[in-house]
C-alpha positions as CSV (number, residue, x, y, z in Angstrom):
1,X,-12.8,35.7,3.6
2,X,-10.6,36.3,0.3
3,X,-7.2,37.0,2.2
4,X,-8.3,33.5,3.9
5,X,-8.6,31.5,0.6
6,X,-6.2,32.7,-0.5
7,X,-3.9,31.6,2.0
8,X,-5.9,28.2,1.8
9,X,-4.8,28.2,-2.0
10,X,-1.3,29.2,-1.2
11,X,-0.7,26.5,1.0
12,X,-2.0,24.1,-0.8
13,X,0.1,25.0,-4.2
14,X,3.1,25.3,-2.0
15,X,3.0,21.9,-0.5
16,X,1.9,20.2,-3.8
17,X,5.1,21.9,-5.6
18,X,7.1,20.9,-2.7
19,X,6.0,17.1,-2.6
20,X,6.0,16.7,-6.6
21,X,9.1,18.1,-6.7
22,X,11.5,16.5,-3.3
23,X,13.9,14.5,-4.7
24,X,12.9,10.1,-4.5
25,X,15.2,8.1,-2.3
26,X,17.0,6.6,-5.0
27,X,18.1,10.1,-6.3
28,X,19.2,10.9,-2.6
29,X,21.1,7.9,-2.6
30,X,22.8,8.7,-5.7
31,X,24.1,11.6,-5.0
32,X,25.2,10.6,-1.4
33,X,27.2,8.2,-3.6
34,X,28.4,10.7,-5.7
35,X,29.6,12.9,-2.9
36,X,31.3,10.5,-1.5
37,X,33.4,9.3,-4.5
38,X,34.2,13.2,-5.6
39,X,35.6,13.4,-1.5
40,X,39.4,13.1,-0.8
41,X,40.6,10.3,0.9
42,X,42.5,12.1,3.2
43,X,43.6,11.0,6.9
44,X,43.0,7.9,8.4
45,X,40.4,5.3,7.0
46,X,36.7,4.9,8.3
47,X,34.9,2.0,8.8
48,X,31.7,2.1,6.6
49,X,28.4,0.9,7.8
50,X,27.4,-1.4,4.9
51,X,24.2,-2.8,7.1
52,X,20.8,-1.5,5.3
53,X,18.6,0.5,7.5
54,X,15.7,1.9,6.5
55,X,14.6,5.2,6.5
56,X,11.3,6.9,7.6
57,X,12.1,10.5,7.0
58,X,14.8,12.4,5.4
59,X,14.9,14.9,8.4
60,X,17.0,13.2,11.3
61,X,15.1,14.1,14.4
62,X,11.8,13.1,12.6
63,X,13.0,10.1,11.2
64,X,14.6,9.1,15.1
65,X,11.2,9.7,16.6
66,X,9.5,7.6,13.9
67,X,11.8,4.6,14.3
68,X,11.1,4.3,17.7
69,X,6.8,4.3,16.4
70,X,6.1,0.5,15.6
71,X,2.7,1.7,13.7
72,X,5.3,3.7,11.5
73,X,7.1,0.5,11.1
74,X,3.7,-1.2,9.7
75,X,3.1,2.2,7.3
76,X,6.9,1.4,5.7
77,X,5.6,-2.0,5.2
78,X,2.4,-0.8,3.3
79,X,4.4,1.7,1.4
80,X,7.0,-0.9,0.5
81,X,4.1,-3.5,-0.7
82,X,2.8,-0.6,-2.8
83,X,6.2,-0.2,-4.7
84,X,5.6,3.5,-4.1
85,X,8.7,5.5,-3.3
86,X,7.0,7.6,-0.3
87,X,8.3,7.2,2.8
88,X,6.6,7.4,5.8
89,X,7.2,10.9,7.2
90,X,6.4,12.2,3.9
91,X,2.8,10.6,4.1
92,X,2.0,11.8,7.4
93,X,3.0,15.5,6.4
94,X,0.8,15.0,3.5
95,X,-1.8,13.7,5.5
96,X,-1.2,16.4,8.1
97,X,-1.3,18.9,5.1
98,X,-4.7,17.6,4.2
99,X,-6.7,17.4,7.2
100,X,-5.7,20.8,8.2
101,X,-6.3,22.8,4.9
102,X,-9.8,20.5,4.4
103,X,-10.9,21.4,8.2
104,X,-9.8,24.8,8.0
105,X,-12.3,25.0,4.5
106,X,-14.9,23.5,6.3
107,X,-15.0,25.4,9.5
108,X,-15.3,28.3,7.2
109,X,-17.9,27.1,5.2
110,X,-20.2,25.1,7.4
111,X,-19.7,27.3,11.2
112,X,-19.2,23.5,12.8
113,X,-15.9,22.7,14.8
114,X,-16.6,19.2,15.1
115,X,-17.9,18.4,12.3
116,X,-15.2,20.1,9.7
117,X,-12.7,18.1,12.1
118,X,-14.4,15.3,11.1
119,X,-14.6,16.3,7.5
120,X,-10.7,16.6,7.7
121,X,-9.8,13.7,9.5
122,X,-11.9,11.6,6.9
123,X,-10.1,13.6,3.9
124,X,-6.1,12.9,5.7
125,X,-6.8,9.4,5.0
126,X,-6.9,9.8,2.1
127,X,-3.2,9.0,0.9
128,X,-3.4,6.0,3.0
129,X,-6.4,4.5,1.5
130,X,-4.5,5.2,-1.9
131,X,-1.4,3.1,-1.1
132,X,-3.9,0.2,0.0
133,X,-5.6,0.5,-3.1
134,X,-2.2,0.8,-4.7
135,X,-1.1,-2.0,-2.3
136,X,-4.0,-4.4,-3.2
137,X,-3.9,-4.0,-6.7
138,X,-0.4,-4.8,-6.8
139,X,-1.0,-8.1,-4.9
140,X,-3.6,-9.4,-7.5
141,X,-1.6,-8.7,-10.2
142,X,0.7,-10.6,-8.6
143,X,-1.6,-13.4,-8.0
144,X,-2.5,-13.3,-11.7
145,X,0.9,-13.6,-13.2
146,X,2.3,-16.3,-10.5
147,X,0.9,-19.3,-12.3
148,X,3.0,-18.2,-15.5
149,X,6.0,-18.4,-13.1
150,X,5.7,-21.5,-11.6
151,X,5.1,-23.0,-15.4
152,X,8.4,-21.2,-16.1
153,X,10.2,-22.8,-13.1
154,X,9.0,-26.4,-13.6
155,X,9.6,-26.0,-17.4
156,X,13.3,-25.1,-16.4
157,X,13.7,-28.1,-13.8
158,X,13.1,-30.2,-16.6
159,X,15.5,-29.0,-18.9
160,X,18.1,-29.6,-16.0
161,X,18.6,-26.4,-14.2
162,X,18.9,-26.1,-10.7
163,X,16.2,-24.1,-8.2
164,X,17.9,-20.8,-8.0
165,X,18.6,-20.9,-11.7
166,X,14.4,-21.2,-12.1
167,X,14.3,-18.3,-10.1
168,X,16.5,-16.3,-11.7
169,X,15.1,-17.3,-15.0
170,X,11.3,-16.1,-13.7
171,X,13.5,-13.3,-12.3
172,X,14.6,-12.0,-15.8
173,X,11.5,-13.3,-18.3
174,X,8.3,-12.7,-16.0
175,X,6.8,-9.2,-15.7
176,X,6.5,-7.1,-12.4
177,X,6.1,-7.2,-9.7
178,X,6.4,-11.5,-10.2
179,X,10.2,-10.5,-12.0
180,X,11.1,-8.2,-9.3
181,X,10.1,-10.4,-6.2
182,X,11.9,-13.6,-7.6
183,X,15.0,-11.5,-9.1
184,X,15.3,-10.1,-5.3
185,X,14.6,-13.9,-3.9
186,X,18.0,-14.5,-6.4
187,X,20.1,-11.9,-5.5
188,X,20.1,-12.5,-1.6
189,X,20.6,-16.6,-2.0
190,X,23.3,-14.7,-4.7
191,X,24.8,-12.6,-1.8
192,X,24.8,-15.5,0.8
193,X,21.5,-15.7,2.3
194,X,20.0,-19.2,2.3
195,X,17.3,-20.0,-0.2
196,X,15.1,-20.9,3.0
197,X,15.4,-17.8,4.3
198,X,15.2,-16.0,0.7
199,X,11.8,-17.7,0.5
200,X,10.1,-16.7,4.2
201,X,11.4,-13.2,2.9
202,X,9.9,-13.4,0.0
203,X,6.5,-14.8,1.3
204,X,6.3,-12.3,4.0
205,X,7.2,-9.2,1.7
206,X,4.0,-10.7,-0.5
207,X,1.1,-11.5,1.8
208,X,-0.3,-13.5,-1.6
209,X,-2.5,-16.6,-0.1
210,X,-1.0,-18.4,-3.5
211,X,2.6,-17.7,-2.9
212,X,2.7,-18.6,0.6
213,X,0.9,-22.4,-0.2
214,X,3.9,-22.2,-3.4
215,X,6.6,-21.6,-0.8
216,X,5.3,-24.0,1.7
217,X,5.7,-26.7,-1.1
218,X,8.9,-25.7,-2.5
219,X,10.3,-25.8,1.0
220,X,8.6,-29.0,2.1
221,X,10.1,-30.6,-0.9
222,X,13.2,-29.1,0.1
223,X,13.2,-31.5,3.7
224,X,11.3,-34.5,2.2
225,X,13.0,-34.5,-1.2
226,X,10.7,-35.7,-4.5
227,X,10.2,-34.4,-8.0
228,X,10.5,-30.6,-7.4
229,X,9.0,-30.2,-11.3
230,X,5.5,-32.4,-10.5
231,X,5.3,-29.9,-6.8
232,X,5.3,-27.2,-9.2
233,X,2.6,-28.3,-11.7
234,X,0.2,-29.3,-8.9
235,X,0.9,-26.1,-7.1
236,X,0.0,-24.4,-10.3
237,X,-3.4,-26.6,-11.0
238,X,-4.4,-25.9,-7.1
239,X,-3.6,-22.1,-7.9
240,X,-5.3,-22.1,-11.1
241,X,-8.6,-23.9,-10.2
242,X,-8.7,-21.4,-6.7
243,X,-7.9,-18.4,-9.2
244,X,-11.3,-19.5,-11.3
245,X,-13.4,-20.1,-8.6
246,X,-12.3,-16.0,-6.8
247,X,-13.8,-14.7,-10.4
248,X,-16.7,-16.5,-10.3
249,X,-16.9,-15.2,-6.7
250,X,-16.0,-12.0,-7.3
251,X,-19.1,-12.3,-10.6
252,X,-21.5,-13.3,-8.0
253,X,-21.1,-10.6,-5.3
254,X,-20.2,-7.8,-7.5
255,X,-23.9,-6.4,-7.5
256,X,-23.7,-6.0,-3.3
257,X,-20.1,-4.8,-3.5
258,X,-21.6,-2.0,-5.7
259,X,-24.7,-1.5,-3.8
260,X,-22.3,-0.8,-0.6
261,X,-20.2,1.9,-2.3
262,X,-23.5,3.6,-3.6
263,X,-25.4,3.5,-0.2
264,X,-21.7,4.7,1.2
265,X,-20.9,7.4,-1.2
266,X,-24.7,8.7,-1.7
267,X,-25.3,10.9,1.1
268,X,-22.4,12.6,1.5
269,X,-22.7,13.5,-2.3
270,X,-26.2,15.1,-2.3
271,X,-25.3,16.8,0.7
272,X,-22.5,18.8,-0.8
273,X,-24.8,19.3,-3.7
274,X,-27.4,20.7,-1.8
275,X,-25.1,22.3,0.4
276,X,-23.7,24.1,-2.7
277,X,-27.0,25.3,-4.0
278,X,-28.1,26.5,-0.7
279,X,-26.0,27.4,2.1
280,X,-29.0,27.4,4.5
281,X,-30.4,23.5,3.8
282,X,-28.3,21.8,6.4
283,X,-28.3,24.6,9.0
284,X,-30.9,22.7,10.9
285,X,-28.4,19.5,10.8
286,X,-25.5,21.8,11.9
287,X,-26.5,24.4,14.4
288,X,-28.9,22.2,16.2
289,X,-27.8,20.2,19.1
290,X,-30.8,17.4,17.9
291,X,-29.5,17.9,14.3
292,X,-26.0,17.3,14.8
293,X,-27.1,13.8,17.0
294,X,-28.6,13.2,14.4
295,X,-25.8,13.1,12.3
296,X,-23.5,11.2,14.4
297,X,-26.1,8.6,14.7
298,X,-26.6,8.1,10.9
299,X,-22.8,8.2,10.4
300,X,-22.6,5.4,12.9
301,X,-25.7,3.4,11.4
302,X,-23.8,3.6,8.1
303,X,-20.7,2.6,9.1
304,X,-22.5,-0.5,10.7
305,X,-24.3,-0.9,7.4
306,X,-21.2,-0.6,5.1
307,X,-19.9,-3.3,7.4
308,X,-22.1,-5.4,7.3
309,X,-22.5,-5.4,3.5
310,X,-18.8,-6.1,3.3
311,X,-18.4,-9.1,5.6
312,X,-21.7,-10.7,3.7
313,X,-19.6,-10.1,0.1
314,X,-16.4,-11.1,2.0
315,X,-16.2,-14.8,1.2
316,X,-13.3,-16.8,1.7
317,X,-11.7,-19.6,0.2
């Protein structure tokens, strides 16, 4: 049992050094850069691939296998909306890592198979429900600070600037990720891309209910013609007055919101303290076939319940 732990622990500290200390893709692309201007020019010339492709592991095979995956596709996506510099076959070897330290730990511990799979499996997702949370707070952040914007882009149409010099004025004074977003919407109209196309890209990077109305207008205005610089201020009222009414929402069903995570969270945590205290409480739960039905019945009744909780909080408007 010691030698075992302490393999546990070893594994554990290695990977963490490992994944806290791999180079970011930025630094890998720098110093790709680097070796490539420090090579000789010698013999005859190669065509360079300028296209973009993205990249879903920094081991080849892995990386060919994963572009094939069209889930792994949607988990680039997540990590991208994130603005976390993971990439995907990173997250599943963490994830990987995870559920197989955590099952091994509870195997040990609790003398159930199935149940410390569980225990893992529930502890890989772990990373993933990070970069949602990540991912979500992100996108109301964004939601926040997009009314600011649009201010700052009818203030500018006014003063005589044209569209793409709005954007890359909300580009360079708005604060991430609003800056970021428009300054990339800028840079590909800058590069050649139309400004039609710049704005799908830019609504479907930001799943934002707000910006997709805002780009629907700007682009409608765009066919029909009309004062772009009144589209802008009603975009922003309509925003602003659908902005007030989520927080009085989000007021109103904060007590069941909170009495989900508590009916959620509550078992599990008096079973590991009771678990701790006395290794013999839930041996009836484990080691008997009636017990462990029973468990797989409550885990199901409070998934159902968790549900249910969140689709009477989940209110749309």
């Amino acid at each position: 049992m010691p030698i075992l732990l302490f393999l546990v622990l070893l594994s554990v500290t290695f990977g963490v050094v490992m994944f806290m200390t791999k180079p970011t893709r930025e630094e890998n692309d720098l110093e790709k850069r680097l070796a490539k201007i420090d090579r000789p020019t010698a013999g005859a010339a190669t065509n360079a691939d300028i296209l973009k492709r993205e990249v879903f592991s920094e081991v080849p095979l892995f990386n060919a296998i994963l572009q094939r995956i069209k889930l792994a596709a949607d988990v680039n996506v997540l990590i991208k909306q994130a603005n976390s510099n993971w990439t995907v076959g990173r997250l599943l070897l963490g994830s990987l890592l995870i559920f197989a330290v955590v099952a091994l730990v509870a195997s040990v511990w609790l003398h159930s198979v199935p149940i410390a799979l569980l225990l893992g499996l529930a502890a890989s997702t772990g990373p993933f429900i990070f970069l949602v949370a990540k991912r979500k707070a992100r996108l109301h952040r964004f939601a926040v600070i997009l009314p600011e914007a649009i201010d700052l882009m009818a203030r500018a149409l006014r003063a005589g600037h044209a569209v793409t010099a709005a954007i890359e004025m909300v580009g360079r004074e708005i604060q991430d990720p609003v800056g970021t977003e428009f300054r990339r919407v800028f840079e590909e109209q800058n590069f050649g891309l139309p400004l039609r196309e710049a704005l799908l890209n830019l609504a479907a990077r930001v799943p934002v209910p707000d910006l997709q109305f805002l780009v629907t207008a700007m682009l409608v205005q765009k066919e029909t013609g009309g004062n772009l610089a009144e589209v802008l201020d009603k975009a922003g009222t309509v925003i602003r007055e659908r902005s007030r009414l989520l927080g009085q929402l989000r007021i109103y069903t904060a007590q069941g919101k909170m009495t989900g995570w508590i009916l959620g969270f509550l078992p599990f945590i008096v079973f590991a303290i009771m678990s701790l205290l006395d290794r013999n409480y839930a041996h009836a739960l484990i080691e008997d076939p009636m017990g462990r039905k029973a468990v797989y019945i409550g885990l199901g009744l409070m998934i159902a319940g968790v549900w249910s909780i969140r689709k009477i909080v989940d209110i749309k408007v």
